[in-house]
C-alpha positions as CSV (number, residue, x, y, z in Angstrom):
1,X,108.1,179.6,143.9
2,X,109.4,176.4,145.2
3,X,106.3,174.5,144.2
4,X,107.0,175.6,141.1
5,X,110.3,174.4,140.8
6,X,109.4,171.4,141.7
7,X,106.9,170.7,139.2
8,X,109.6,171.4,136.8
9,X,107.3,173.8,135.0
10,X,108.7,175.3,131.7
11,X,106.8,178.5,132.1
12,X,104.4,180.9,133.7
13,X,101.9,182.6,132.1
14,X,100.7,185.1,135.6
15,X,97.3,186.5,134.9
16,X,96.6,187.5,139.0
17,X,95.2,190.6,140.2
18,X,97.6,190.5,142.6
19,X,100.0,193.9,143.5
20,X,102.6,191.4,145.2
21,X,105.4,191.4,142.3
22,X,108.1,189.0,144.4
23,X,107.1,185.9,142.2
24,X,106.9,187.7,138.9
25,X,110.6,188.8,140.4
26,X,111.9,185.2,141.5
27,X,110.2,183.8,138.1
28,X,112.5,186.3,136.4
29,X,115.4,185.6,138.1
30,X,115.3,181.7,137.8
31,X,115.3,182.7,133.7
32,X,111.9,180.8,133.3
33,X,109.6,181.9,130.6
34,X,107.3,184.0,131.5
35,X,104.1,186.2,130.0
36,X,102.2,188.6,131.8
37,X,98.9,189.3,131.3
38,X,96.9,192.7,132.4
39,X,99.3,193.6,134.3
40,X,102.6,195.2,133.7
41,X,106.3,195.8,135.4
42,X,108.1,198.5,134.3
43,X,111.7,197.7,136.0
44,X,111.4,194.6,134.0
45,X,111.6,193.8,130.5
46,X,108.8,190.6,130.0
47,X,106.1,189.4,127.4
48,X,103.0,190.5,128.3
49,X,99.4,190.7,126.8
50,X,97.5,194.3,128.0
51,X,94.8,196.0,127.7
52,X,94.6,199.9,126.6
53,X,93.6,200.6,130.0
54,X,94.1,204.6,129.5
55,X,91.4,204.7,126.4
56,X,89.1,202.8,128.6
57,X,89.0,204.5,130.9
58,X,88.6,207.9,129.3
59,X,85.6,206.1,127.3
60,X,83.8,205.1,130.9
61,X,84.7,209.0,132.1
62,X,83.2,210.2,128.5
63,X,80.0,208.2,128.7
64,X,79.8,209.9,132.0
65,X,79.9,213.3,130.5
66,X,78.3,212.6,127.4
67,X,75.4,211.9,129.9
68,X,75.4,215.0,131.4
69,X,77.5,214.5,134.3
70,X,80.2,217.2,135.5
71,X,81.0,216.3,138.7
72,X,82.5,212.6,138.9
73,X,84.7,210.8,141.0
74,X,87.3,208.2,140.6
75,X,87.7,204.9,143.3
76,X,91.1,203.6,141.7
77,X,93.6,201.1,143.2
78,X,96.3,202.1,144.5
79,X,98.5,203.7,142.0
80,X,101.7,201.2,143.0
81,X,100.0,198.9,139.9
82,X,101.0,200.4,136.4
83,X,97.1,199.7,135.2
84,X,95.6,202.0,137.7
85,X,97.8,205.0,136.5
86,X,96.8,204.3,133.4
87,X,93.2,204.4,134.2
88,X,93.5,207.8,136.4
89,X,95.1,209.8,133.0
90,X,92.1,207.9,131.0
91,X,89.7,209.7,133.6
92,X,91.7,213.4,133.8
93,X,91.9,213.6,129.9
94,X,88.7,213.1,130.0
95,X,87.8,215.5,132.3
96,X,90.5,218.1,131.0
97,X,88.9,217.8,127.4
98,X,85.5,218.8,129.1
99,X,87.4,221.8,130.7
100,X,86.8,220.3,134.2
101,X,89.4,220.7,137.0
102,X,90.1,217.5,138.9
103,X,89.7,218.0,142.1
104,X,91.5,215.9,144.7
105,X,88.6,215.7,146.9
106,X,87.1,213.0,144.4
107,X,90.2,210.6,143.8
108,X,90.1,207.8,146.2
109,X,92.7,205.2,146.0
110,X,91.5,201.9,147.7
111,X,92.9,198.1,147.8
112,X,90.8,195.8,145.3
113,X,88.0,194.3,147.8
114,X,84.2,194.5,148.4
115,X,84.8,196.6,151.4
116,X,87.3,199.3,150.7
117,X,84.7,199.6,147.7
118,X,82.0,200.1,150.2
119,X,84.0,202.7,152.6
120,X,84.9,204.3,149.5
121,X,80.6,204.9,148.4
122,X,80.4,206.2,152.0
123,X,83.3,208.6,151.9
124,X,81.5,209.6,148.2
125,X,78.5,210.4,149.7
126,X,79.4,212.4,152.8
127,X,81.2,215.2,150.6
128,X,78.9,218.3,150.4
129,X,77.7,218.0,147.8
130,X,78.3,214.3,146.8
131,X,79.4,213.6,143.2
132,X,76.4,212.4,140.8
133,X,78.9,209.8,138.9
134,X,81.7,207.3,140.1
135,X,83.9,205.6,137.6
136,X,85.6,202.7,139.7
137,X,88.7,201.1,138.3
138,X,87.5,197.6,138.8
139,X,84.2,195.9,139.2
140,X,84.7,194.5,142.3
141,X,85.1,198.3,143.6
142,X,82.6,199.7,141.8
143,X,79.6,197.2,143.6
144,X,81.5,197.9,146.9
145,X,80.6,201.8,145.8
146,X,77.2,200.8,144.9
147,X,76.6,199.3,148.2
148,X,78.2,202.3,150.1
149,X,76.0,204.6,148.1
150,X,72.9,202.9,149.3
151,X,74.1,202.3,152.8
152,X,74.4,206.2,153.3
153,X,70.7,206.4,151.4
154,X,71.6,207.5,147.7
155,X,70.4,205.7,145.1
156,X,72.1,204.0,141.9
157,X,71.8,205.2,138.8
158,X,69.1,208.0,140.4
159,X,71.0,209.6,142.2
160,X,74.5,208.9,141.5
161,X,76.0,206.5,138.3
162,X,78.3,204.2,138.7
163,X,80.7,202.1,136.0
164,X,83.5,199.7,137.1
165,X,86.2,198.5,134.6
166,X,86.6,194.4,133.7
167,X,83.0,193.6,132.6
168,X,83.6,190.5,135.2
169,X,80.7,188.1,135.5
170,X,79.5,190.4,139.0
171,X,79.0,193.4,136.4
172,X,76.1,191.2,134.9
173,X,74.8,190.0,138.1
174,X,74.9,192.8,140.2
175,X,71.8,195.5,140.9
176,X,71.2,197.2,138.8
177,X,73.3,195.3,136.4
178,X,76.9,197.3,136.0
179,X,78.0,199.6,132.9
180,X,81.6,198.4,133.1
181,X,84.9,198.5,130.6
182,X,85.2,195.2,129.0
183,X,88.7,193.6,128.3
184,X,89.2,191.2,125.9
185,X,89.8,188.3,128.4
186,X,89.5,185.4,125.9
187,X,91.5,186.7,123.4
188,X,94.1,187.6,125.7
189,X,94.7,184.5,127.1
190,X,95.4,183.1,123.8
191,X,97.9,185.7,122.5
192,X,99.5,185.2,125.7
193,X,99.4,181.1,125.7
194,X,101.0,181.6,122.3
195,X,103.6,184.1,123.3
196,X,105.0,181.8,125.7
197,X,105.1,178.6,123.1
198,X,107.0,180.9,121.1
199,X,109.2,181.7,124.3
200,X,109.9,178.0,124.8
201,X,110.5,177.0,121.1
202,X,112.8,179.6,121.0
203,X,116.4,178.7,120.1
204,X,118.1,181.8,120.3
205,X,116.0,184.1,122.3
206,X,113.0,186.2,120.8
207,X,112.8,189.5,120.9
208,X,110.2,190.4,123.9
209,X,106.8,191.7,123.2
210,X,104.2,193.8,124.4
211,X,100.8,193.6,123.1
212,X,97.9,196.2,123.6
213,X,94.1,195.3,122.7
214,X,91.5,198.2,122.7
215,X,88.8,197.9,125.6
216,X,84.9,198.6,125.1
217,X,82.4,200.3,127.0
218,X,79.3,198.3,127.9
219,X,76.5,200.3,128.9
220,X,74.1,198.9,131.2
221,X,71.4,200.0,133.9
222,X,73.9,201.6,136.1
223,X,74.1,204.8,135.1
224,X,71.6,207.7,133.7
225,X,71.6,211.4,133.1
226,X,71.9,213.1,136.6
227,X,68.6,214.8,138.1
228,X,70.7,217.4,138.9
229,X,73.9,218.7,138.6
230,X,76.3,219.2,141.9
231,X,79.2,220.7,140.3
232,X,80.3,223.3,142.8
């Protein structure tokens, strides 16, 4: 914060993954413009560009189903970050429209790295039976799950699918190549980089805005129908 101040900067635009709020708070405080983008505070009132992250989600879960899947679990982060609630009732109406119970046994709340997405595959795959589908909340977590799936010897999509949420460049690279939840980065970053000009151009105060985009499902090699359904 005080390398900010002393760059003078007219305004933030804070587009981090990041669950630590304190700069978004001391941002806030100093009165200095600021736009948020994919992420959301609820205790304070600021510009920000989002994604519908509750439809997407409940499209991922539904390509899931639509597949033939009936027993899927959830890797989310941890439900401290507004977008990861969001994403959880996207999965359960999902789920409760397909007159499945969720089952607590198959949420797994885990911070936003390579490794807790790994732990998380091999936590996944020691449950008797072991879900056929995983919808992760981010990509990074969702390869973590892949790995952990094929650490304990499943194997991705054949014996359990996977889709992650961001469409990052790692859901294109990764094996087999990721069905993922795209968010319209790009156009994003524009509607926010103009919020904030009109923020700082501004003589009286604008009235603050929140804007929602839609999110699209991008079916890859990831997931399949399953071989055979665990549903207890």
């Amino acid at each position: 914060m005080s390398l900010l101040l002393q760059k003078q900067v007219d305004g933030l635009i804070f587009a981090t993954a990041e669950t630590d709020h304190q700069v978004i708070r001391e941002v806030h405080a100093k009165n200095l413009p600021l736009v948020l983008i994919a992420r959301e505070m609820r205790d304070l009132v600021l510009d920000a560009v989002l994604v519908d992250n509750r439809t997407g989600a409940y499209l991922a879960t539904r390509h899931l189903l639509d597949l033939g899947h009936r027993y899927i679990a959830m890797v989310s982060e941890p439900l401290t970050i507004t977008s990861s609630i969001e994403r959880l009732e996207g999965y359960q109406q999902a789920l409760e429209e397909a007159g499945l119970a969720i089952q607590e046994k198959l949420l797994f709340q885990a911070p936003s790295t390579l490794a807790w997405g790994i732990e998380a595959g091999h936590r996944l795959m020691e449950l008797s039976p072991p879900p056929t589908a995983v919808f992760a909340g981010n990509d990074v977590l969702a390869i973590g799950v892949i790995k952990g799936i094929r650490e304990k010897g499943g194997k991705v999509p054949e014996d359990v699918s996977v889709v992650g949420f961001d469409n990052t460049i790692l859901a294109e690279v990764s094996d087999p190549p990721l069905t993922t939840v795209a968010q319209p980065i790009y156009e994003m970053g524009i509607l926010a980089t103009r919020k904030l000009i009109n923020r700082l151009q501004s003589k009286t105060g604008s009235r603050v805005e929140r804007t929602v985009l839609q999110a699209e499902l991008v079916v890859r090699k990831s997931t399949q129908p399953p071989k055979c359904n665990n549903y207890p």
